[in-house]
N, C-alpha and C positions, 0 to 999 in steps of 0.2 A: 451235342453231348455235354451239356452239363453248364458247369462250373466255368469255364465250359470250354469243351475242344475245340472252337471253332479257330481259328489259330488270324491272326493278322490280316491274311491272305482270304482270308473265310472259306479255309482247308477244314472239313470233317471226315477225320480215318472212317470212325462208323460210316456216314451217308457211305462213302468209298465202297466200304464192306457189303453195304446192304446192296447197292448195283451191282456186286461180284452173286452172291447168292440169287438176283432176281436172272443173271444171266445163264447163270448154271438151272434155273428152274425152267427157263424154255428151252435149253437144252434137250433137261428131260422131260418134258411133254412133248420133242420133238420125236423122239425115240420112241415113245408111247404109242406114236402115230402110227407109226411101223405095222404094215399086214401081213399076216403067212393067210396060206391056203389053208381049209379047216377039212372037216372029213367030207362035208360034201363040196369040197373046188370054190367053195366060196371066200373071198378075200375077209378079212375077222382082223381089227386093231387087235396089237400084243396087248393092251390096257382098253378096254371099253371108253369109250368117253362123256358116259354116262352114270350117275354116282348109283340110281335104279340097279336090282337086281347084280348084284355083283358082289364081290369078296371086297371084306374090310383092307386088304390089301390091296386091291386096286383102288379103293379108295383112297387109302395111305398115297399110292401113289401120285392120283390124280390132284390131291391136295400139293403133295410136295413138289409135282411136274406142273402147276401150274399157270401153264405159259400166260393165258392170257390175261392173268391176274398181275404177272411179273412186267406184262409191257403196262399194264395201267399204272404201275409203280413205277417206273420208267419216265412217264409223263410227270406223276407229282412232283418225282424228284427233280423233271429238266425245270416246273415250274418255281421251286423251293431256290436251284442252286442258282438260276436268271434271274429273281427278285432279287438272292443276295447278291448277285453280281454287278447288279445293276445298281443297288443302293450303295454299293462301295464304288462305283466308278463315274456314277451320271452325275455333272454336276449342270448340263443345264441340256434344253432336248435338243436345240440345232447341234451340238458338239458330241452328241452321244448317237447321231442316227450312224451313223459312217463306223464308228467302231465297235457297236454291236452287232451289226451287218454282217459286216467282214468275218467280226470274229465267227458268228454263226456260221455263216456260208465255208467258211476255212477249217471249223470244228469238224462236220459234216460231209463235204463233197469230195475231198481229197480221197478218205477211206471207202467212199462209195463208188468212185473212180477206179480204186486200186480192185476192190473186190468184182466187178462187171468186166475187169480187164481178165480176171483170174478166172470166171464160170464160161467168158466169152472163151478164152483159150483151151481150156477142159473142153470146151462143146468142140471146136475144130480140130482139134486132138485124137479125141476118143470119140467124139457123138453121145457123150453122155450128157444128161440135164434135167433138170425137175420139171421146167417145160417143154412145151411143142418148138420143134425144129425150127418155126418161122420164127420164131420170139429174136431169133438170134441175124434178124436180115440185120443189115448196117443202119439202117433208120430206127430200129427196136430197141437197138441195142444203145443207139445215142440216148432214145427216148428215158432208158430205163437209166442213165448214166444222170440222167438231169432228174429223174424222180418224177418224168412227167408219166413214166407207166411203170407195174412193178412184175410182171410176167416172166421175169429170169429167177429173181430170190424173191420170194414172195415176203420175205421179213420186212422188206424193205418200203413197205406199207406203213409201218408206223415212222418212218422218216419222214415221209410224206405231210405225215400229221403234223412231225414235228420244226417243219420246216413253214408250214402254214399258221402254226402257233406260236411262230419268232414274230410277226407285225403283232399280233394279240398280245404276248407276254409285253414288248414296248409298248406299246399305247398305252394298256390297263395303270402297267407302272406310272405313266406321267400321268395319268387322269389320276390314280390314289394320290399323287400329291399335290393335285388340287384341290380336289374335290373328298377326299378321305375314303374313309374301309367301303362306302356304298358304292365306289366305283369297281371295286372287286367284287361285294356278296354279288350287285345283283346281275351282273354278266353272269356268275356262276347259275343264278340262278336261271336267268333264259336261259343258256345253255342246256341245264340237266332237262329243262321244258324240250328243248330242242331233240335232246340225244332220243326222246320215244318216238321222233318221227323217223320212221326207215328211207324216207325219201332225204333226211339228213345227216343221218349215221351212217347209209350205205352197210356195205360186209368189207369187215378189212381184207385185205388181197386183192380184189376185185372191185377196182373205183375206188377214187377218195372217201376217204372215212372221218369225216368231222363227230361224230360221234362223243369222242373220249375228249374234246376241246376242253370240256369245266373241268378234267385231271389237272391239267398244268395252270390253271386259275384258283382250285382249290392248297397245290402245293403253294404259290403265290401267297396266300390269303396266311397257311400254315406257316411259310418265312415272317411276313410281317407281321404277324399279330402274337406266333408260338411261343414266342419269348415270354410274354406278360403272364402267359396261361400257364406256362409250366411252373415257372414261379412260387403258383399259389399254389400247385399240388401234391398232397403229405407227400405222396409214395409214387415219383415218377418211373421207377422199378417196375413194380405190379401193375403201373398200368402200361406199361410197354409191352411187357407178359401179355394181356389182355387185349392190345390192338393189333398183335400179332396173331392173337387166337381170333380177332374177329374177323380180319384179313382173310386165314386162311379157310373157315368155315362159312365165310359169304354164300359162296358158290353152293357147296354142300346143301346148303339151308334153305337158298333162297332160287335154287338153279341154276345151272351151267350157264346157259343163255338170255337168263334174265336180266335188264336195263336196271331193276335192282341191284341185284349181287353189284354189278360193273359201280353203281353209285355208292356202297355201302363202302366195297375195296376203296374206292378214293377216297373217303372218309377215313378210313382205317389206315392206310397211305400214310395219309395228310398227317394222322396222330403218329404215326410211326417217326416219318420223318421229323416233326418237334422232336419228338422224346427225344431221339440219335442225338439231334443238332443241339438240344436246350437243356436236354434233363442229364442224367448221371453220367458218366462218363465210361464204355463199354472196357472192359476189360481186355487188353493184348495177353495174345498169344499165339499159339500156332493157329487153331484154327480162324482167327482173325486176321494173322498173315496170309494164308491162304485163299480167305473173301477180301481182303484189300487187293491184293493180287488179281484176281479177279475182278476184282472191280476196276483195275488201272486198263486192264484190256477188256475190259466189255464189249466197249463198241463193236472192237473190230472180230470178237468171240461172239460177238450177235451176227453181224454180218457172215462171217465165214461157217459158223455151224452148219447151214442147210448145205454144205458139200459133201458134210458126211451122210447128210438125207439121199444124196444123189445116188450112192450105192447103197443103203437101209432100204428105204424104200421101193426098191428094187430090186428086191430077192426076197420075194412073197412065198418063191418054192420052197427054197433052202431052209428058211424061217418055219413054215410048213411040216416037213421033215423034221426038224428039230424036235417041233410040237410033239410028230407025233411017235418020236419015241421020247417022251415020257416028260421033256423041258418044259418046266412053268412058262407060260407066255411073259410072265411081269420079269421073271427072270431075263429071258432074253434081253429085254425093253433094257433092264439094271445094264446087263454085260454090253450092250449098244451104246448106252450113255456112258459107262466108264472108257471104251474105246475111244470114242466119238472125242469125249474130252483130250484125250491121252493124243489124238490125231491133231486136233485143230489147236489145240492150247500153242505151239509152237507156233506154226503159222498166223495165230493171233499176234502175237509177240510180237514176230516179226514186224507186222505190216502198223503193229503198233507205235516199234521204236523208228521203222524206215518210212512211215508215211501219217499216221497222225501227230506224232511229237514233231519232226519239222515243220507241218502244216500250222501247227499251234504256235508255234515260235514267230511263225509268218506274220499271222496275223497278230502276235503282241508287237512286233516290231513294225507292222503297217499303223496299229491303229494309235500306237504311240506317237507316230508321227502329225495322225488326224488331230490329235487330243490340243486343245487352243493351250498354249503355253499361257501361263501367268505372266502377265503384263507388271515391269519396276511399278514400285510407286512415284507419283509425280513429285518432280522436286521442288516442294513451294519455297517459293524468294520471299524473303520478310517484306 
């Protein structure tokens, strides 16, 4: 942001704000998801997921729900705010394997622990769950706890990624400083080669998904280079305006599931996150409180949304009914998603201040200890 917010710490309110926004966007395309029964017994999404033949309102919608646009954003950012992390803390690579690690593994598994412990008990409680009853044997369930399967929350798919793209993000970093900007472009560039092979991208949910890998190599490329770029340009304003309109009309333009749209978004990402980080400075106020806010408990508001799937998705009749005395389907979808919020925003909270804030603390306090202390100087005798 500018002038620039980045603060000492290389704290940015905006980047903040805009992971509260991208979490609230898979929210509601989660809610989107949602089936009633239609007149002939057939199950029918409240919002189509198809931009084809449908009302500019569900269009509106599908723009603004769009989740999987929101986790691609996700990625740039994890790659934008690891590049700066790592340029304010690596001062050489044996001294920095140990504390990036940790703090990775410490960010991550403590909140993915808490939420497997929370669906695993819901299931033995009540027998509710977005998957199949066996997901939940005692080998499944460790499985899903370690991210080696994701068959309880299926969100939890792009952790997977993101946990695969922690040795990537280090390496890349120490080869750019030996080697300069071409040890970034051109990974990103195999990569986006890579992502049109379906034997390499896989389907998120279902198997590892390397796919979206050049996202957090592109936001990488956007930390180290975005500074010099923003810089030179008149009106970093309009063109923020304009990376957020390419963002959000990728998809529209170029297809829902097109390996385009998916490269255009990281592109547009990658511009977003500069602008935030380098160019003007976003304006506080309420509704910036609100996506900062948001943005403080994402994680764990990513993680626990799909519990409100657990009962949405699950009341195809009632949904049904609704329809069919006279409630807009995108309605429903609206009043789902303000509930939905309204339900887990607490329980985010929670799990935010009682298990990812101490887990963070953890690991600054382990890897403070790893970090090689500075050696006196020697005392030369005349």
């Amino acid at each position: 942001m500018g002038d620039i917010a980045i603060s000492r710490r290389g704290f940015v309110p905006g980047l903040e704000a805009s992971r509260g926004v991208a979490a609230l966007m898979v929210a509601l395309f989660h809610c989107g998801q949602a089936t009633y029964f239609d007149a002939t017994q057939q199950t029918t999404p409240l919002v189509p997921g198809s931009y084809r033949s449908q009302s500019y309102l569900d269009a509106a919608f599908r723009i603004a729900g769009n989740g999987h646009g929101a986790v691609v954003f996700f990625f740039v950012l994890s790659g934008f705010v690891l590049m700066m992390m790592l340029s304010r803390q690596a001062d050489d690579l044996k001294g920095s394997v140990g504390p990036f690690f940790i703090g990775r593994v410490l960010r991550i598994y403590p909140a993915i622990f808490s939420t497997i412990a929370i669906f695993a008990g819901l299931f033995l409680l009540t027998g509710m769950s977005l998957g199949p009853a066996e997901a939940y044997s005692t080998m499944n369930v460790i499985a899903n706890a370690l991210l080696l399967r994701t068959d309880i929350n299926g969100v939890m798919w792009s952790l997977q990624t993101e946990m695969i793209a922690a040795p990537l993000i280090f390496s890349l970093y120490w080869f750019r400083r030996r080697w300069g900007a071409v040890a970034l472009l051109l990974p990103a560039l195999v990569l986006i080669g890579l992502s049109f092979s379906k034997q390499w991208s896989g389907t998120p949910g279902n198997g590892v998904s390397l796919g979206n890998l050049y996202s957090f190599v592109v936001g990488m490329i956007a930390c180290a280079y975005g500074k010099k770029v923003v810089g030179r340009l008149p009106n970093s304003a309009l063109l923020l305006v304009l990376a957020v309109g390419g963002f959000a009309f990728a998809r529209p333009l170029l297809g829902w599931w097109s390996n385009w749209s998916v490269i255009f978004e990281t592109a547009f990402a990658g511009l977003i996150a500069t602008l935030i980080a380098y160019g003007l400075p976003l304006r506080e106020g309420r509704l910036m409180s609100v996506a900062r806010y948001f943005g403080r408990i994402s994680f764990s508001f990513y993680l626990l949304h799909p519990l409100a799937l657990i009962v949405l998705w699950n009341m195809p009749e009632l949904l049904g009914k609704a329809v069919t005395a006279g409630v807009p389907p995108i309605l429903l979808a609206l009043a789902a998603f303000a509930l939905s919020v309204l339900v887990i925003t607490p329980l985010a909270h929670i799990q935010h201040v009682a298990v990812e804030l101490p887990a963070v603390r953890l690991g600054r306090a382990l890897t403070w200890r790893l970090r090689p202390k500075p050696q006196p100087d020697a005392v030369q005798l005349g």
